[in-house]
N, C-alpha and C positions, 0 to 999 in steps of 0.2 A: 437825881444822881449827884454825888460828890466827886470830884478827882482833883488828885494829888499827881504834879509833876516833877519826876525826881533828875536829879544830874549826873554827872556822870558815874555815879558809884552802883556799882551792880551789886554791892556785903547783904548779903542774905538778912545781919541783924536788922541794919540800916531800912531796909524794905517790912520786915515787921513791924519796925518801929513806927515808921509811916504810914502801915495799916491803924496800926491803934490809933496812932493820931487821928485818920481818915474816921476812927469808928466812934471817936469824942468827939469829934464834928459833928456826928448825924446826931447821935444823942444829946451832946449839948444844941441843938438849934429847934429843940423842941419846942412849940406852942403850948402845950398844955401838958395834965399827967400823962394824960391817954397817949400821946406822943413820945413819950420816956419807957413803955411798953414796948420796945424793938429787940427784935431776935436775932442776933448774928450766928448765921447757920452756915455748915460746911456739910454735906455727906458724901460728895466724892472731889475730885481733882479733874479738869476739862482742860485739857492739851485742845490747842487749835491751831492750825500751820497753813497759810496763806501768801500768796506770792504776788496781791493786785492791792490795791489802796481801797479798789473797788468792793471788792470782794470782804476786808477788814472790816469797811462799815457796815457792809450786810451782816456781819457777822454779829458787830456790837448792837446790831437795833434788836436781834431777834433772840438775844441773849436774856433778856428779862422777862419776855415767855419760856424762857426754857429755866431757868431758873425759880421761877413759881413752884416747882414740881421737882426737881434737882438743884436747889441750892448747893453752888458748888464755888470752889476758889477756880477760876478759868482763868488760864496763862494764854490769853492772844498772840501767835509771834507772826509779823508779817516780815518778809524776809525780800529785796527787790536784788535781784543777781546785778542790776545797773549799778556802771561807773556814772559819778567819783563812790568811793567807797566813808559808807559815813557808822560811826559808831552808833551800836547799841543803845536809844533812848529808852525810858519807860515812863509808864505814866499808871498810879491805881486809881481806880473808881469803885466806888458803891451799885452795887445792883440793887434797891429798894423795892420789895411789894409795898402797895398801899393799902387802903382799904377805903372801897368804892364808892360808900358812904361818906365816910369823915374823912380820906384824905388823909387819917393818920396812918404811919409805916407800920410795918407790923413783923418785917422779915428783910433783913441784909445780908447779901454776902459780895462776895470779891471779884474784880476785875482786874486783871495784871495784862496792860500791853507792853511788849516790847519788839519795836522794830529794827532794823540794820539793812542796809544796802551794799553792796559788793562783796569783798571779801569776808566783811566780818558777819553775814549774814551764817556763812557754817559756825559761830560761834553761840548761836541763837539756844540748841538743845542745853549748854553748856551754862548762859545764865538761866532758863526756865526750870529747869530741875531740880537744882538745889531748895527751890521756894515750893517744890509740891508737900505737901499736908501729908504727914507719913499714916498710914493706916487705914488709911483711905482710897478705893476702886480709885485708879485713874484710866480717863477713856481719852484717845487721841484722833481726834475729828480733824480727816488729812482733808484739807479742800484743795488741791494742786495735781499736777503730774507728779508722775514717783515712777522711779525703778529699783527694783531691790536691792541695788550697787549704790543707790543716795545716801549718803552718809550722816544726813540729817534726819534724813525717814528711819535710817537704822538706829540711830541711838533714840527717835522719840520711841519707836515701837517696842524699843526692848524695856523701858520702860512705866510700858504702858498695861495695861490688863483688856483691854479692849480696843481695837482697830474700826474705826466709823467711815466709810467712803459712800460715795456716791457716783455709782456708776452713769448715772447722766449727764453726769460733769464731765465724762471723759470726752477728750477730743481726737483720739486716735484708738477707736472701738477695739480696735486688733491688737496693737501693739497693748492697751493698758489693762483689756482684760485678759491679756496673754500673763500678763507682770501677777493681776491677782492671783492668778493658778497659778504660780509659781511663788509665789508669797509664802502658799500652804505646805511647801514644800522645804522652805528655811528654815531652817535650825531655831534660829532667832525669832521666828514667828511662832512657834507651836503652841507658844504656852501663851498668846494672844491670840482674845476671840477673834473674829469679823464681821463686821456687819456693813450692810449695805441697803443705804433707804432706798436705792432701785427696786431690791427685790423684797421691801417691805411692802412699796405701791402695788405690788404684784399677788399681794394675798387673796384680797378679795377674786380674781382671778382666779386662783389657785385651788380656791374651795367652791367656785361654782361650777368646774369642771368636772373635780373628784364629785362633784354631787352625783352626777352622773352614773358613775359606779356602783353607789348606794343602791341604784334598780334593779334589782333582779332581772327583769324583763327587759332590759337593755343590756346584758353583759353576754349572748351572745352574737350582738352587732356588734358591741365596741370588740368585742376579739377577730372583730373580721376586718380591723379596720386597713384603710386601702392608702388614704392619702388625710395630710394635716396642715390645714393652711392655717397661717399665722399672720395680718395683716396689722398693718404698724404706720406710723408718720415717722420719716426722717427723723434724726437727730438734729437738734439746733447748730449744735459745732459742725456738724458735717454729714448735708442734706442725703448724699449720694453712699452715704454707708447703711449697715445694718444697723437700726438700732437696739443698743442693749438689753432689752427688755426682751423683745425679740429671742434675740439668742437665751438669754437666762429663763424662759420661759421652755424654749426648745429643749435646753436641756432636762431640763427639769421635769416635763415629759417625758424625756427618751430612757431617764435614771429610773425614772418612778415607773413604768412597764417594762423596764429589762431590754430595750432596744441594743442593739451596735449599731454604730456607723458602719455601711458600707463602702465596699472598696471600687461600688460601679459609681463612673461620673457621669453625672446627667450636667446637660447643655441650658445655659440661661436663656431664660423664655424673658425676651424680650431686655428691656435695664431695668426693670420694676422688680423680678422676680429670681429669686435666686434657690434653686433646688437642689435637696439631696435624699439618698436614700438609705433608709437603715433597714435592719435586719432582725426580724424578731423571733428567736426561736424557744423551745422550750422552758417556758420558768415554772420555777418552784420558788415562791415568795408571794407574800402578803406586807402589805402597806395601809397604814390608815394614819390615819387625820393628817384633813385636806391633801390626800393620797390617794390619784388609784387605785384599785386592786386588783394585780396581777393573777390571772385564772394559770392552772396549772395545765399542763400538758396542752399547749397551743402548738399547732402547726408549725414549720417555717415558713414565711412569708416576707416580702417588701412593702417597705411602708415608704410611703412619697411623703416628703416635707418639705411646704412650699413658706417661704420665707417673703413676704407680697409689700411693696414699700408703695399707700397710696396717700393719695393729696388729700388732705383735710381743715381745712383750714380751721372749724371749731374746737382741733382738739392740740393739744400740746404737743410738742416737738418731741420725740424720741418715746412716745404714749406707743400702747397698743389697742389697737381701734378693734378687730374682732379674729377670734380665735375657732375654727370649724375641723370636726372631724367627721369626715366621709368614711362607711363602711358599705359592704357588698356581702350580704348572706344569703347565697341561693339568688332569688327573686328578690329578695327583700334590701330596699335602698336606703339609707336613714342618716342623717346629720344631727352632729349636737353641736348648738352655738353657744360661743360667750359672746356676747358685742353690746357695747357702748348705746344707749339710746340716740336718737337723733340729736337729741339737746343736749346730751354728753351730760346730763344727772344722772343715769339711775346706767347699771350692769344688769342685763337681762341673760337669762338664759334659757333656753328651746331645746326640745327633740323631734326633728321634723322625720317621722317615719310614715314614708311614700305620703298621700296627700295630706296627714293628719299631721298636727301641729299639738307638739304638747309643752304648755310652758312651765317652765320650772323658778327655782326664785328668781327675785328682784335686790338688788339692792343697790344703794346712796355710792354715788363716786364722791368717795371722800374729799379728794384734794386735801389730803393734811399738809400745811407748812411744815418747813423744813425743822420748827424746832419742838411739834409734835411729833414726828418719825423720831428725831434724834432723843427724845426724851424717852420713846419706847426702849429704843436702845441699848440705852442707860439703865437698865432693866433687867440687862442680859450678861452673862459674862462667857456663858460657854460657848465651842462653836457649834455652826448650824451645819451637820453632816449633810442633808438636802442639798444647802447651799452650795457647799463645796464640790457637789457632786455633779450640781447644773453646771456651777463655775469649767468645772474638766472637761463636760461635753460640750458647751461654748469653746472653748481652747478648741478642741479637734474639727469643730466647725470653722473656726477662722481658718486654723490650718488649709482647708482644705477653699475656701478665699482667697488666697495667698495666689 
């Protein structure tokens, strides 16, 4: 990596200019020909908006894995609301691939920090924009709290094409994924997608359940189904809540078979366990990939969904550890699991009908880093209706927390 530290001048020319400079540095410091071979690449614009020093560095280390695969011009702004109040610095840097062999670069593109503390921190949207790369997707990777009244978050979002959050970062479950659902509902947001690497980690999940569906021979127990537990670790910000994954999963079920919430309250069993009941009546709809599928003319009936927060120490903070649906047909008793292996590698999944055990796929707990998720991302531009739809029955869940 190169960087260049600039002074007080924010002239949008002044900042090109210092990229070329920065970009006859790499090329003039060649070794040989083979080193004079470097690609300065752009294909989108990377908004980042961070509020910890801490959090800045995480950002710039794992920026050169994400740009492997998105070379992109990224605008870093870290922003500290703390007095005294200090102007606007910057600083640009080289993001270089190599090549693993020789050592020689083979692909650069751009790093633009600029931070501010106090007051001139809302000035921050106001030098980062002007420098975005015009014609080019730009994605805005919020790593902070936000409320849709932040006047920082509103001017990056409106100019952004894509919205990147991560709901595991949230430190106030209710409050911030109450802000996402209502996001969807701003003027200023509609015409930006959303995404969220919470419910990325949540795929593989997602289609080992709908597998289920795919049986014929189990689709009149899952239409019997009675009760749905959903067992989760703590969030790291804040042991004693639900974690998001939790809720974004429950909805996400409740959307995809056509559930309501209902209006009966059931009573906490115990501090671990937090329950509610929906309502499932008649649908007419079909869903596929990595979808349930909604059978027509069902019963009315109540569905219990148990929300289970246990201690796990092998497995990450705000994870979901295992996912079971109980059903009742006649005589007939039957469960189908998702849960995490013992050693938290592999996602298994079962139908355990009365004594017989029938297993169904396996698969790899990815653990992708955060700038694998975010590169899928970048990938994407439209919204994820699914998403937004878990998002709304999370809302009516807290609510009903509250």
């Amino acid at each position: 990596m190169m960087q260049i530290q600039l002074g007080k001048t924010l002239d949008v020319e002044v900042v090109e200019g210092q990229l070329a400079e920065l970009w006859k540095q790499i090329t003039g410091a060649a070794k040989s020909e083979e080193d004079v071979a470097v690609m300065r690449a752009r294909v989108a614009n990377l908004l980042v908006f961070v509020t910890t020093d801490a959090r800045c560095q995480e950002v710039h280390e794992l920026l050169l894995e994400l740009t492997a695969s998105h070379p992109s011009r990224v605008l870093l702004m870290r922003g500290l609301d703390e007095t005294p109040d200090i102007d606007i610095a910057m600083e640009l840097e080289s993001l270089c691939q190599t090549d693993k062999r020789t050592g020689a670069r083979r692909l650069c593109c751009e790093e633009i920090t600029l931070k501010a503390q106090g007051s001139f921190v809302d000035e921050l949207p106001s030098a980062a924009l002007p420098l975005l790369v015009s014609d080019l997707a730009t994605f805005l990777w919020w790593r902070a709290p936000f409320t849709n009244a932040d006047k920082i978050f509103t001017k990056l979002v409106r100019a952004s094409d894509r919205l990147v959050i991560d709901s595991a970062d949230f430190a106030d479950t209710a409050r911030d994924l109450g802000e996402v659902n209502q996001l969807f509902a701003e003027t200023h947001a509609r015409r930006t997608g959303v995404s969220d690497l919470n419910w990325a980690r949540l795929t593989f999940w997602r289609g080992l359940l709908a597998d289920f569906y795919d049986v014929p021979a189990y689709q009149p127990l899952l239409d019997a189904l009675a009760t749905v537990r959903i067992d989760y670790v703590g969030p790291e910000h804040a042991p004693e809540s639900v974690a998001p994954q939790a809720l974004l999963f429950a909805g996400w079920l409740a959307g995809r078979l056509g559930w309501q919430l209902s209006d009966e309250q059931l009573p906490n069993e115990g501090n671990t366990t937090t329950p509610f009941t929906f309502r499932r009546g008649a649908a007419d709809a079909s869903h596929r990939g990595s979808s349930p599928i909604v059978s027509e003319g069902l019963e009315d009936r109540n569905i219990k969904l148990e929300l289970n927060r246990v201690a796990r120490a092998a497995h990450k903070p705000g994870r979901l550890v295992q996912v079971e649906l109980h059903s009742s047909h006649g005589r007939n008793e039957a469960s189908f699991i998702v849960t995490r292996s013992a050693d938290n590698v592999h996602l298994l999944a079962e139908a355990r009908l009365g004594p017989t055990t029938q297993r169904g796929r396996v698969l790899p707990v990815r653990n992708r880093s955060a700038a694998q998720l975010l590169s899928r991302e970048m990938e994407i531009l439209c919204n994820d209706q699914i998403y937004q739809e878990a998002i709304a029955t999370a809302a009516l869940l807290i609510e009903r927390l509250r």
